[in-house]
C-alpha positions in Angstrom: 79.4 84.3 152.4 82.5 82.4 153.1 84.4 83.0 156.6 87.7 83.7 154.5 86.0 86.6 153.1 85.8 88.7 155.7 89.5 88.8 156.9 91.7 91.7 155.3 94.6 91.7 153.6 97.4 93.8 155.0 101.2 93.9 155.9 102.6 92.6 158.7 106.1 92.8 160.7 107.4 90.1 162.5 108.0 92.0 166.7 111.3 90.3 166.9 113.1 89.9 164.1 111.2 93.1 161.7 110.4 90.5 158.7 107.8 91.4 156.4 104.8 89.1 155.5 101.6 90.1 153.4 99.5 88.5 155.9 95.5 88.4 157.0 94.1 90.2 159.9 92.0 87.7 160.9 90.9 89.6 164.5 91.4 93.1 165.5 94.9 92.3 167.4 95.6 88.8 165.2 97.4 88.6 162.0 98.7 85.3 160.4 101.4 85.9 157.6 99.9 84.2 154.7 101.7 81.2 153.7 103.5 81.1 156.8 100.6 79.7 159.6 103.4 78.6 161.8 104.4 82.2 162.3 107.9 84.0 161.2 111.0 82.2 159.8 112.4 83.3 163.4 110.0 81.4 165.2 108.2 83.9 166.4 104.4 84.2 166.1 103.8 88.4 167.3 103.0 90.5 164.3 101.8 94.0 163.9 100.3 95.8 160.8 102.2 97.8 158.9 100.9 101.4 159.5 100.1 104.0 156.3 104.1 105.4 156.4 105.9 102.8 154.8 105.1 102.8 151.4 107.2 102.8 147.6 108.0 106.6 148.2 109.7 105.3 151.5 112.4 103.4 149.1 112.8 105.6 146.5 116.5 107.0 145.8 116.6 110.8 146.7 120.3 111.8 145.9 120.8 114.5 143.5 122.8 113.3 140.6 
């Protein structure tokens, strides 16, 4: 089985700027945005997975028309 396998896919934000990367977990407390191996557009390199809350119901438009 190849290594790449076994790391997850998952959101990440970016702990000082709040960008959002699809990223892989690749240890329990390490995520790499994918695409991005430096780390963030900021410079930064700290990420932190996205938890269960933020998802397309967040975004959706609730005023009454």
């Amino acid at each position: 089985m190849d290594e790449r396998d076994d790391n997850r896919r998952t959101i990440a934000v970016c702990e000082q700027c709040g960008a959002l990367y699809a990223a892989l977990e690749l240890a329990e407390d390490k995520l790499r945005p994918i695409g991005r191996r430096d780390g963030c557009q900021c410079g930064s390199t700290d990420f932190s997975p996205v938890d269960g809350s933020l998802s397309a119901a967040s975004f959706e438009d609730d005023t009454d028309e």
